[in-house]
N, C-alpha and C positions, 0 to 999 in steps of 0.2 A: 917336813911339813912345819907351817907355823901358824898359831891363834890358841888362841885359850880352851878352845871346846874341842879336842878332835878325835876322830877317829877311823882308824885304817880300815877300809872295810876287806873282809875276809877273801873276798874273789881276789883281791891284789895279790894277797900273798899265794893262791892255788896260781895264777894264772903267771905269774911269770917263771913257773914251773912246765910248761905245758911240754907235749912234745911235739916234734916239729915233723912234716910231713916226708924225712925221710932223702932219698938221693934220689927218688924216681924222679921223669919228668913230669910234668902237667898231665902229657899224650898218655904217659903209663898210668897217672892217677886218674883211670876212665869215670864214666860216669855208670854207675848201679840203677838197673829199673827197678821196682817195685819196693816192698819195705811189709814189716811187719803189721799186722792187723792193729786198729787203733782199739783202745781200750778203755770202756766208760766205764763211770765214776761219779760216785757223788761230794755235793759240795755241806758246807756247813752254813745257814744259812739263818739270819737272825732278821724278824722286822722292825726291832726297835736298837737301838743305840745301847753297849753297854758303857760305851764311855762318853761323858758328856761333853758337849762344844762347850767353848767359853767365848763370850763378848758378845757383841752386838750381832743382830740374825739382819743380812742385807735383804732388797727387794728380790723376791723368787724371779727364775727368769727361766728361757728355757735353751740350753748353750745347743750349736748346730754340731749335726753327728760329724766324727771325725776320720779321715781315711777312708771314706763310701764308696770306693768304685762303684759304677752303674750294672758293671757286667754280674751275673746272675752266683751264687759263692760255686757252682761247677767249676765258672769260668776261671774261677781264681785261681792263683797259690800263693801260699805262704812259705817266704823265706827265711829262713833259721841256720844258726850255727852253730857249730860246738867249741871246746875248751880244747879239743886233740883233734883239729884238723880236717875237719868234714864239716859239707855245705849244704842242705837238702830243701829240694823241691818239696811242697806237701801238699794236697790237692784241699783247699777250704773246707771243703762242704763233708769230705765223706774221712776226711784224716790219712787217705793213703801216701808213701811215699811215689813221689814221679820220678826224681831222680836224685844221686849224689854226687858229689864232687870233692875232691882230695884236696885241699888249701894248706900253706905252710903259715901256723901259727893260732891260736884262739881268735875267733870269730869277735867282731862287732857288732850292733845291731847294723842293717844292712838297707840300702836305700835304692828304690826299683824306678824306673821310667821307661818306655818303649820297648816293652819286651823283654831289657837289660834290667841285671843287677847288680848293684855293686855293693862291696863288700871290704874293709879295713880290715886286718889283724893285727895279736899284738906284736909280729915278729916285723913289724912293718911293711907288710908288702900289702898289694891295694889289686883285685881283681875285679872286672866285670866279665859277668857269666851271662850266658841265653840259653835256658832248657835242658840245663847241668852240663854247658861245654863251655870252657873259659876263651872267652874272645881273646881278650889282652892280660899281662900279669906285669906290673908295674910296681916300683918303691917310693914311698912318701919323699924320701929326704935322699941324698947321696951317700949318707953314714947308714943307710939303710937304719935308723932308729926305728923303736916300737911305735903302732900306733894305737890310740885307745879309744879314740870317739866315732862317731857314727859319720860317715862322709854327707858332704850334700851336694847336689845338683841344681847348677843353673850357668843358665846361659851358654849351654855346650862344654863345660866346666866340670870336672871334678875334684872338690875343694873339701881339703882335713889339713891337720898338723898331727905333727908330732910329739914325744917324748925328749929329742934334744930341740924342741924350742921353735919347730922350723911350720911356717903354713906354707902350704903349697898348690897349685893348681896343675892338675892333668887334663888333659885333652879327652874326652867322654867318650870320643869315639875313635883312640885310636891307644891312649895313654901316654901320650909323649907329655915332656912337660913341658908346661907352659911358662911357668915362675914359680919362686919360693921366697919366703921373708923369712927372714932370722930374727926372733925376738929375744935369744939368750939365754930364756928359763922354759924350764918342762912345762907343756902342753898337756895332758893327761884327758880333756874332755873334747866334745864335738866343738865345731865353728858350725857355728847360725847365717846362713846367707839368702839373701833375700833377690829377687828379679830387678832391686832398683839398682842393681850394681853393689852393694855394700855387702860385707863380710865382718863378724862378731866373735872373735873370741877371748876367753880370759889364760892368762899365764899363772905360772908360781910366784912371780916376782911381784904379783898383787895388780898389774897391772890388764888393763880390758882394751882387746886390739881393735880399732875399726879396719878397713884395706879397701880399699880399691881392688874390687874383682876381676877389674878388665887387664889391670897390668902387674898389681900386686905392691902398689905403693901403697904408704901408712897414710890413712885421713886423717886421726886421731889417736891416740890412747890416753885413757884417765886413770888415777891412780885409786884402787879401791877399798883401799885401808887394808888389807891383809890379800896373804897367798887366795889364790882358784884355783882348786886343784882337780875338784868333784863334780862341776856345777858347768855346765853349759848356757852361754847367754841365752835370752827368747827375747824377737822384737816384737812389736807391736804397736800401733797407732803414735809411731813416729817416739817410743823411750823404749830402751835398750834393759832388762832387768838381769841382773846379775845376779848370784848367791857369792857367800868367802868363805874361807875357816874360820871367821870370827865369827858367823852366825847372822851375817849381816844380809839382808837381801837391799840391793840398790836399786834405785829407777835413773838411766840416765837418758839425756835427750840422745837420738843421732846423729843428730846435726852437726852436734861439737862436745860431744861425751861431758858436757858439764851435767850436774848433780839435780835432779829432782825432789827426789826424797829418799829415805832411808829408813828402814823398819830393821829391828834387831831383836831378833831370837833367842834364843835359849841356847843353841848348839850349832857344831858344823854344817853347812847346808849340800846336800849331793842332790845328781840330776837335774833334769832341766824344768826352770817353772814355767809352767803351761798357765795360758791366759786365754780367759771365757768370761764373757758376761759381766764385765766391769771385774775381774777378780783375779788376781792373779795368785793359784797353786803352787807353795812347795814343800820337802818334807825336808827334817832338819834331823841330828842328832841327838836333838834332846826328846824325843820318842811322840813329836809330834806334826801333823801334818798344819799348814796355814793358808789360809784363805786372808786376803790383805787385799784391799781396795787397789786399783789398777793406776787411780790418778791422784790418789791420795797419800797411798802407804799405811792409811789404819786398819786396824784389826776388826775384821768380819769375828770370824769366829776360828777354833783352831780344835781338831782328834788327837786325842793322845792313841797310840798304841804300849804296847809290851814291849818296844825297840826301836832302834834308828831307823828314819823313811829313808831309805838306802835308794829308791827307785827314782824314778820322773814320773809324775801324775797324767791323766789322761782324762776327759770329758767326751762324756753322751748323753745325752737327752736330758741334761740338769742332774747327772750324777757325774762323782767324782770318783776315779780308781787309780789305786793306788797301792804298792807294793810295802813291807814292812820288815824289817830285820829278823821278827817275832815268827817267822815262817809264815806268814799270812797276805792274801791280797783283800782290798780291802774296796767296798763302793758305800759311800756316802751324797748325801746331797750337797748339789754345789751351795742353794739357798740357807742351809743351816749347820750343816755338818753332821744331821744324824747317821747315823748306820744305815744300809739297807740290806747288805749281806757282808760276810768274809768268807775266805776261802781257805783251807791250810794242805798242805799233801804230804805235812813233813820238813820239808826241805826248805831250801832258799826260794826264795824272790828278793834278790839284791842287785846292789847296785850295776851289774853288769848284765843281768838277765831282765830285773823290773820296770820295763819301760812297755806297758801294755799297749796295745793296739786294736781299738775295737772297728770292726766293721759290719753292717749289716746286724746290728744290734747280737754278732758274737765278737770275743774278745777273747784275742789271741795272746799267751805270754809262755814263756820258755821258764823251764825249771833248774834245780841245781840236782834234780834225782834223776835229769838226764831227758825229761819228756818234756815234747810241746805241747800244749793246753788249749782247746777249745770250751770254752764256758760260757754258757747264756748272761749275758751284761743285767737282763731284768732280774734274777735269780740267784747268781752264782753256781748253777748247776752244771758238772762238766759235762758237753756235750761226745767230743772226743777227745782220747791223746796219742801221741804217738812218741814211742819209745825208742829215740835213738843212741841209746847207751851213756852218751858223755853229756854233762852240765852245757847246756845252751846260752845263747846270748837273747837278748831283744829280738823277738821277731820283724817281722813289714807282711803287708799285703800289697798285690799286684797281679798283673798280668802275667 
């Protein structure tokens, strides 16, 4: 790693320890129906701010709910994974398990479309599952490297990179590949892709990849003044933002990866910054979270916590949530930054598990004491959890 401010976050070093799913095959690692009774819990929950914003308070707005499927939270489930190998169904509304599934390697957060789910680990191998039975099992790269970011879907496409360097495209619905770019340097976070055909992501080499999705040629790259190691790009209204180890968050155009503007932090930046409402969210190393204008780069206003914002933020109805090194999750306003609750269980919400998901005004996130969490978004009170032994990833919701 390289920049001034940084720091290894703790799931790195458990996770490429993990163990691996063993010599069975897929067919032997069946799928288990039912699961443990879920288990409620209360939250801690505060209405004013213990810690102050600082800067200027933008105009209130009010950001649109995010990941809402229409279908009723029965209909739902939620996908999750764990640190040692196991993949489980979870039913939204009531916390049961539906079913599981045996994977080789630590789970990803995981990305759902038509029924299908897909799924990265870190031992590099890349599955899409339908109702805990693995369609296809397929590997990022040829050296079979680790993978570490969350995959995404478009255009028939299944699109991640790797840890030796390499982005790649699989076939969604069958897992052949399609193409792969070598960029040289460790990949370590997701690729951002979008339906206009383009592809976003950053290297260790400092540099920010654009690609051509349809075949896998380079449109760009720009150089971002230090390593990416942590930080996942986010597009938006045509500028491409980026975090570094220097603590830099960037704004570039897409057009042609030249430079916008550039806001610098206090410490390393992890996760991906999430953009609402003129504002774009992220959490840094120097134990604070930032609200930074979307077309400007200046400082709205900025949360300190107890620790590194190890996570990627997330918005619903003009609050911000957000995970924290301090063992806590956290919801604030997007307009100012006050408090409106935290949550603690103990344990982690870091950077491999805090990437919340709220739907239907609940808000689903995965623990490091092994449970996935159901908890009211207006409140922070848990609604349910469900205990599946090993430290989890990022959840998804879906069908």
């Amino acid at each position: 790693m390289s920049g001034g401010n940084q720091r290894i976050p703790a799931w790195r070093a458990v996770w490429v320890m993990v163990a691996l799913c063993g010599a069975a095959s897929l067919t032997a690692c069946a799928t288990t129906a039912g699961g443990a009774s879920p288990t409620p819990g209360a939250a801690t929950a505060t209405a004013t701010a213990t810690s102050a914003p600082t800067g200027a308070t933008p105009s209130a707005s009010v950001a649109t709910p995010t990941n809402a499927p229409s279908q009723q939270l029965a209909q739902l489930t939620v996908y999750v994974g764990s640190n040692n190998g196991a993949f489980f169904g979870v039913n939204a509304q009531s916390g049961q398990r539906q079913w599981k599934v045996a994977i080789q390697g630590a789970a990803n957060k995981p990305v759902t479309s038509n029924g299908l789910v897909y799924v990265t680990t870190q031992s590099g191998y890349v599955y899409a599952i339908n109702a805990g039975h693995v369609i296809w099992q397929a590997q990022g790269d040829s050296a079979g490297s680790g993978i570490t970011g969350r995959p995404a879907l478009v255009n028939g496409m299944m699109l991640g990179a790797t840890e030796n360097g390499v982005i790649f495209a699989l076939d969604a619905t069958t897992g052949a590949k399609r193409w792969q770019y070598p960029t040289g340097a460790a990949i370590n976070a997701s690729v951002d892709a979008l339906a206009d055909g383009t592809l976003y992501v950053g290297a260790s080499d400092g540099y920010l990849y654009s690609l051509n999705i349809a075949n896998g040629t380079l449109r760009w790259r720009t150089q971002v003044g230090a390593a990416i190691e942590f930080t996942t790009p986010s597009v938006f209204n045509g500028l491409v933002y980026s975090g570094s180890d220097s603590g830099a968050l960037s704004a570039f155009h897409t057009s042609d990866g030249s430079l916008k503007w550039k806001y610098q932090a206090g410490g390393q930046i992890f996760g991906k910054p999430w953009v609402d409402s003129g504002m774009v969210f992220f959490g840094s190393s120097d134990h604070y979270l930032y609200a930074v204008n979307a077309s400007a780069g200046t400082l709205a206003w900025k949360f300190q916590t107890a620790d590194s914002e190890n996570g990627s933020p997330a918005t619903y109805n003009g609050v911000v949530y957000f995970a924290s090194g301090d063992n806590r999750l956290y919801a604030v306003r997007e307009s100012n930054g006050t408090k409106v609750w935290s949550y603690s269980n103990g344990y982690s919400f870091d950077l491999g598990r805090g990437w919340p998901v709220i739907t239907q005004g609940i808000l689903f996130t995965g623990g490091g004491d092994g449970k996935l969490y159901a908890l009211s978004a207006s409140s922070g009170h848990v609604i349910w959890s469900y205990a599946a032994g090993d430290p989890l990833s990022a959840p998804t919701v879906g069908v």
